[in-house]
C-alpha positions in Angstrom: 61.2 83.0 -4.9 62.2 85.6 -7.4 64.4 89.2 -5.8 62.2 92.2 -6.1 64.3 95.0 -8.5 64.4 98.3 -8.0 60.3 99.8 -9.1 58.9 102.6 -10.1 56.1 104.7 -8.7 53.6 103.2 -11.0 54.6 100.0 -10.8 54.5 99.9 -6.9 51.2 101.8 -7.1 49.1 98.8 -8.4 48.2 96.8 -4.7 45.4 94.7 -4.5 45.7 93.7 -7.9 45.0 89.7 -8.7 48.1 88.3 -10.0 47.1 84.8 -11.3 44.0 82.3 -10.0 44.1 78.7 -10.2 41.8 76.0 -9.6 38.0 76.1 -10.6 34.5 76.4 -8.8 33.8 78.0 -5.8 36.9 76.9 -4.1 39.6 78.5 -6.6 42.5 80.5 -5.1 43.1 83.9 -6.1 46.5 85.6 -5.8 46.5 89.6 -5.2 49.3 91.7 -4.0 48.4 93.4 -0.9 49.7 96.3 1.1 50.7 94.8 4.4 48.6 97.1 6.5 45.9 95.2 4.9 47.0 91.7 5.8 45.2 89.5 8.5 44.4 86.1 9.8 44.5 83.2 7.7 46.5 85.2 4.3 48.8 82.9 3.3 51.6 84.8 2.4 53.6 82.9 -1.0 55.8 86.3 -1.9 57.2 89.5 -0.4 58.2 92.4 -2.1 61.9 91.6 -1.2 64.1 88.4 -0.7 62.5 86.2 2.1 66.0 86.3 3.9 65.6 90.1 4.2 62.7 89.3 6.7 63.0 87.7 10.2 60.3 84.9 9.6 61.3 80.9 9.3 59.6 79.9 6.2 59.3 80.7 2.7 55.7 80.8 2.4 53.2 80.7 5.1 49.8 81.0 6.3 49.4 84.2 9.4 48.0 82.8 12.6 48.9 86.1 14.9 48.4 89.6 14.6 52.2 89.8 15.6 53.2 87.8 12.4 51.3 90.1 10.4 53.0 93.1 12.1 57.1 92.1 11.0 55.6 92.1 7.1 54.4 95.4 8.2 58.4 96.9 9.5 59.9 95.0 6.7 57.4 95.3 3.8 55.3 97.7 1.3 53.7 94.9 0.0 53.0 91.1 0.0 51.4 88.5 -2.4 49.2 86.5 -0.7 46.9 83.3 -1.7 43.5 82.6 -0.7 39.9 82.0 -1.7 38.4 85.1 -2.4 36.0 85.1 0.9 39.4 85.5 2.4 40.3 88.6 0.6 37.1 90.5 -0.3 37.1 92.9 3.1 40.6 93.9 2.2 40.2 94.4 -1.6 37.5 96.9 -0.3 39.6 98.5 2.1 42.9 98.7 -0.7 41.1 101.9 -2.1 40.3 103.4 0.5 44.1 103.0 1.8 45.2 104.5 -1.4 43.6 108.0 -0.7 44.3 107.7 3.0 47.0 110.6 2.4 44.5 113.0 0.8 43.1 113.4 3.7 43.7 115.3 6.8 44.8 113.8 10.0 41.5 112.9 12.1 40.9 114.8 15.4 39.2 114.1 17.9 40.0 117.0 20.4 40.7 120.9 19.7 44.4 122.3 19.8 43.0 123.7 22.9 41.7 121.2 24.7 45.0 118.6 23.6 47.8 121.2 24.2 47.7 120.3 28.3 47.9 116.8 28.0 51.1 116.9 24.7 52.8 119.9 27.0 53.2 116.6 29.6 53.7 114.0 26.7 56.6 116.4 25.5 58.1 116.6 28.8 57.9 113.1 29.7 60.1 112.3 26.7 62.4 114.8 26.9 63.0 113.5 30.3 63.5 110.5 29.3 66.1 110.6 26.7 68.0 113.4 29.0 67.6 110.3 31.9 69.0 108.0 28.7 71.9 110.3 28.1 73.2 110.3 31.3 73.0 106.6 32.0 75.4 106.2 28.7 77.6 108.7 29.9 78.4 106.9 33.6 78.0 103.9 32.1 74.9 102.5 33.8 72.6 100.5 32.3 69.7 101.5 30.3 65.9 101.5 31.1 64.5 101.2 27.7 61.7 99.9 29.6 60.6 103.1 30.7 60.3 104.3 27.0 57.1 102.2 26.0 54.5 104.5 28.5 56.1 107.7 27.1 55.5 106.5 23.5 52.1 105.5 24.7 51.2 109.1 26.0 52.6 110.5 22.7 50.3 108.1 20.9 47.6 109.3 22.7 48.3 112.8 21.9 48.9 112.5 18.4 45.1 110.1 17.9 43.5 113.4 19.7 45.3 116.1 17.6 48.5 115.7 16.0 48.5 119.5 15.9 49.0 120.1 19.8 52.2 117.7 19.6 53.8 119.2 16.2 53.2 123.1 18.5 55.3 121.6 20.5 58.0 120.0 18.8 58.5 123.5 17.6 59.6 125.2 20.4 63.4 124.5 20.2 66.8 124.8 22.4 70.2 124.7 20.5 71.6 123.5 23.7 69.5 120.2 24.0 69.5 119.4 20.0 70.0 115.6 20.6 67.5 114.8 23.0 64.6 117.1 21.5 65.7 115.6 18.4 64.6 112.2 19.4 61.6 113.3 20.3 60.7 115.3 17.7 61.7 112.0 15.6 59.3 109.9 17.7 56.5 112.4 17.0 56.5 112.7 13.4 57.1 109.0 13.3 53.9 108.7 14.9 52.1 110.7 13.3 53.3 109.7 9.8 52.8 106.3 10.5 48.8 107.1 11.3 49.0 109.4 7.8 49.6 106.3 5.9 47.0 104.5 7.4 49.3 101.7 10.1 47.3 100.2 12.2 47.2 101.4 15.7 49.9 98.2 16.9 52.4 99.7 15.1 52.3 103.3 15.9 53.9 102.5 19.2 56.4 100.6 17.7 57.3 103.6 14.5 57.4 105.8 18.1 59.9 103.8 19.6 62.0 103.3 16.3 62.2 107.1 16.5 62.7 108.3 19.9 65.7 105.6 20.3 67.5 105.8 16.5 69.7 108.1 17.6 70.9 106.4 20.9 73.8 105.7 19.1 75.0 109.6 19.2 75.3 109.4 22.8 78.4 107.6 22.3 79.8 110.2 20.0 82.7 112.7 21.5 81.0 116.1 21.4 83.8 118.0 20.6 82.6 116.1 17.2 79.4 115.9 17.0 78.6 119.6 17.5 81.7 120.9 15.5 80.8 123.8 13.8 83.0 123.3 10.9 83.2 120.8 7.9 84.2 117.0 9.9 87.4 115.6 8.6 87.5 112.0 7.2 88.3 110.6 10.4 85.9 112.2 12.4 83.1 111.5 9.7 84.1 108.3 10.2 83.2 108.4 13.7 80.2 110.4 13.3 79.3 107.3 10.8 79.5 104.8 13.5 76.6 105.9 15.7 74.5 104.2 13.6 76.3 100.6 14.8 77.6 102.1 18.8 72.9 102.8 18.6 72.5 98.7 16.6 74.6 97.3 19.7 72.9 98.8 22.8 69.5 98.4 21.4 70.1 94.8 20.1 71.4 93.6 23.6 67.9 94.3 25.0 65.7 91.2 23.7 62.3 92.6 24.9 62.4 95.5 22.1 61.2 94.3 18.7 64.1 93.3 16.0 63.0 96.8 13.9 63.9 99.1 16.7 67.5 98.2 16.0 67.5 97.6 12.2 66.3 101.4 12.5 68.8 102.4 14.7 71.4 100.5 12.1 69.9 102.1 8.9 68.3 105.0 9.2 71.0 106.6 7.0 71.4 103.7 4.3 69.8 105.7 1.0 67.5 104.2 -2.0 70.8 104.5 -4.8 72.6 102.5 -2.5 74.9 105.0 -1.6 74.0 104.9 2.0 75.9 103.6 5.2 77.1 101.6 7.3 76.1 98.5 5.2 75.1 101.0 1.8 72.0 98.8 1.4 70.0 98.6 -1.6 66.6 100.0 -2.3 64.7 96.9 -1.6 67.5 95.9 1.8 66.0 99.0 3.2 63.3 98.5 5.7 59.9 100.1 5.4 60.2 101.7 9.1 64.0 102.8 8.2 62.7 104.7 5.1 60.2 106.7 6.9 62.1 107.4 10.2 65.1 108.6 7.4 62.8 111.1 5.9 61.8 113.0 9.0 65.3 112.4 11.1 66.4 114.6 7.6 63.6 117.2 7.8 64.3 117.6 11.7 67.7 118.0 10.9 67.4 120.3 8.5 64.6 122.9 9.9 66.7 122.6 13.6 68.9 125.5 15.1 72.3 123.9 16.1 74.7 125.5 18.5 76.6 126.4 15.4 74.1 127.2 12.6 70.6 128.3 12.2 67.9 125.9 10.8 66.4 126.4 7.6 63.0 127.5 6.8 60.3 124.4 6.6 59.7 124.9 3.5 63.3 124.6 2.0 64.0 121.2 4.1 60.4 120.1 2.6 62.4 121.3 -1.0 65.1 119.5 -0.2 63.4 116.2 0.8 61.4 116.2 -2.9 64.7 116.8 -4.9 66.1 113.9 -2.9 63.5 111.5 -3.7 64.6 108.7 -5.4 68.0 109.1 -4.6 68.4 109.7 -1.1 64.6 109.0 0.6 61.6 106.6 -0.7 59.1 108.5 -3.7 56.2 107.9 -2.1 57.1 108.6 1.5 58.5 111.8 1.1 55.7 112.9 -1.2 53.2 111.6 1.3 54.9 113.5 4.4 55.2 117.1 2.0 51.2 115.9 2.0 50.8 115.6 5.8 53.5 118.5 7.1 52.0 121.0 4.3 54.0 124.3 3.3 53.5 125.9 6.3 53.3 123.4 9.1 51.6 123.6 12.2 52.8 126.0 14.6 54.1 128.4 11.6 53.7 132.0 12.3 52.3 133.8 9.0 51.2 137.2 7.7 47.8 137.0 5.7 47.2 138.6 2.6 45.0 141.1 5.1 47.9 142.2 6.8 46.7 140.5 9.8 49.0 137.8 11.6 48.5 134.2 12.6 49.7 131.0 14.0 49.4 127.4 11.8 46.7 125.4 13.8 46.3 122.4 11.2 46.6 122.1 7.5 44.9 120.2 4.8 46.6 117.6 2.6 44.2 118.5 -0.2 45.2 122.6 0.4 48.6 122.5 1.0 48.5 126.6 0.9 45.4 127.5 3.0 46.3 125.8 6.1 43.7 127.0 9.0 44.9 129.5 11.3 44.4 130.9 14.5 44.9 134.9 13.9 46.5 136.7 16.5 47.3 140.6 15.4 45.4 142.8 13.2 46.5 144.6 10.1 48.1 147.2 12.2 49.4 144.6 14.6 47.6 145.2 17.1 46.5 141.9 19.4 42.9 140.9 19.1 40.6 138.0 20.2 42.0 134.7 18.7 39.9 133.8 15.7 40.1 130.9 13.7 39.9 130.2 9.8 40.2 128.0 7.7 41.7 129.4 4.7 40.6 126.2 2.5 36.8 126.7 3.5 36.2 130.2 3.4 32.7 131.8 1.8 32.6 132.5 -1.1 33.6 135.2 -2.4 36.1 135.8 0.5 39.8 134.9 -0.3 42.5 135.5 2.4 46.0 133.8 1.3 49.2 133.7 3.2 51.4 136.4 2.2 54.6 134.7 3.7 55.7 132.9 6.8 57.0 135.0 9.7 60.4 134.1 11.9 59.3 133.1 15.6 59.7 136.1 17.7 57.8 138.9 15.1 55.8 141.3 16.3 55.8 139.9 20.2 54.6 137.0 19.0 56.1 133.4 20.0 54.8 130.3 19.7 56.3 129.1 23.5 54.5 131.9 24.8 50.8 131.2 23.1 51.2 127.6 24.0 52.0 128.6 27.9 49.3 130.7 28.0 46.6 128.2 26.3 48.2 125.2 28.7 47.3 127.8 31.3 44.3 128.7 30.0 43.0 125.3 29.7 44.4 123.8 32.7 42.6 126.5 34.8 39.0 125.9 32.9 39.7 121.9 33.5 40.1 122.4 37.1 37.2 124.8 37.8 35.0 122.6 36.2 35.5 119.8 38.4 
């Protein structure tokens, strides 16, 4: 079975493409290269799109018989080549273009910022609590109850399938003292959300969720007087820094119930595409799919975060960043599908309009990256009004209302925390008086 070299863009574009047919008649096999969020039931699977010994499974070459066979080509892979009669393959050949203009699109909701912001307010908190519960276990050396993180995930999930928006408000709202634990979080809920983006079945969004909530258990372990330094790290402390990727490979391996990719994850969600990566400096096709999407947003989080010794940088900057870095540091297509899915101005940015008037990011448009829709807050004098919404991408005609810039938390009297306290009130109140 040949290695897979490093690919280009266009080269990795072409899925669902026959490969070579054999046989004749009715019953002749066709061989197509599939994405593996296409793969099913009764695909027999003859090459990967990396060395067969970089995947868990026991044979080169075989046929799926369970859903969760299918899912470890989907942490490992991008794509697979499979071999069947074409009956076999016809739904997903239909499905391949579909998947390929997934990311065009916006995410699906199927409740209002309103109505979801109760119900991710409790998501939020249930995490946080959870990795706060985590970090004390690790510090007086209990042991941990990763069991405990699968229901959180599951409540994050739910959240994000309703309205990714109402979970992205929140992961917004940011303390410098609690950096690592929100961090997690924030992680797990882009993961999720990402993962949905690009069009993974709903199996796998709980597992993407766990792979970011726990990849940086590992940091626990770090002395703090380290890991919040606010200076450059020497090579010895670098060094240690370095290692929570293998202190986080450790804990999570030793618990056999979580799937293999959680640790991988944990292990190399700072290996890079040039190979300059660590702890193992893994090459492009070493890395795992789940490790090259959980890199690209543990980056972004770090980047657009306030630490207790610097400020974070705008989103769009980190977003900047993450495209000059393509390639090199993060996977092509990832990182240009997330810049797709976050937009310029993500949700929860506070703006100024070319009005004058000011308003908060409700949801943007992967299509219409800069005419997000917006819930306006202030007039053109800045004077508070009704909350309105528009949608800057779907305005009449003739009427054209742009962002004139983003706005730093805080302007005006305006903050995010407090808008989302006073909807989770607002909406908590109507849900119980209508009981």
């Amino acid at each position: 079975m040949g290695f897979r070299s490093k690919t280009s863009r266009k080269t990795r574009a072409k899925t669902a493409t026959p490969t070579a047919q054999s046989g004749k008649g009715s019953s002749s096999l066709q061989r197509v290269r599939l994405p593996v969020d296409l793969l099913r039931a009764g695909m027999r699977v003859v090459k990967l799109d990396r060395p067969w010994t970089e995947v868990p499974v026991l044979f080169q070459g075989f046929t799926i018989d369970t859903d969760e066979q299918a899912g470890l080509l989907r942490h490992y892979c991008e794509w697979v080549v499979v071999e069947n009669e074409i009956d076999v393959l016809e739904d997903a050949l239909d499905q391949a273009a579909n998947l390929k203009t997934r990311t065009l699109q916006p995410l699906p909701e199927t409740r209002s910022l309103n109505q979801e912001l109760p119900r991710a307010s409790v998501a939020w908190r249930s995490a946080h609590r959870l990795v706060s519960n985590l970090t004390r276990s690790i510090e007086m050396g209990h042991d941990l109850k990763l069991d405990e993180a699968r229901p959180v995930i599951t409540q994050c999930v739910d959240s994000i399938k309703a309205n990714a928006s109402a979970m992205f408000w929140m992961s917004r709202v940011k303390s410098r003292d609690a950096y690592t634990a929100e961090h997690c979080v924030r992680v797990a809920i882009f993961a999720v959300a990402f993962a949905r983006f690009l069009g993974m079945p709903d199996e796998d969004l709980h597992i993407v969720g766990l792979c970011g909530l726990l990849h940086d258990l590992g940091k626990l372990q770090v002395p703090d007087s380290i890991l919040n330094k606010p200076g450059p790290l020497s090579a010895e402390e670098m060094a240690i820094m370095k290692d929570h990727t293998q202190y986080g490979y450790k804990m999570l391996r030793a618990d056999t119930s979580l799937d293999s990719i959680v640790s991988d994850v944990s292990r190399h969600h700072h290996e890079r595409i040039d190979g300059r990566g660590y702890p193992d400096q893994l090459e492009e096709w070493q890395i795992s799919r789940f490790a090259r999407l959980v890199s690209i947003i543990d980056a972004y989080d770090a980047m657009t975060s306030d630490r207790c010794y610097r400020d974070g940088m705008p989103a769009s900057d980190a977003i900047r960043v993450l495209y000059q870095n393509r390639g090199a540091q993060f996977d092509v297509d990832m990182v240009e599908a997330f810049i797709r899915m976050v937009g310029i101005y993500p949700p929860g940015t506070l703006v100024e309009l070319s009005t004058g008037e000011v308003a908060l990011v409700v949801a943007v448009h992967p299509g219409k990256k800069l005419k997000p829709r917006v819930e306006v807050l202030l007039d053109a004098d800045k004077q508070a009004i009704e909350p309105r919404l528009i949608d800057l991408g779907d305005l009449p005609t003739g009427t054209v209302i742009d962002i004139a810039h983003p706005l730093p938390d805080g302007s005006f009297g305006l903050s995010l925390n407090s808008r989302i306290q006073q909807l989770v009130k607002q909406n908590t109140h109507s849900a119980s008086n209508s009981l």
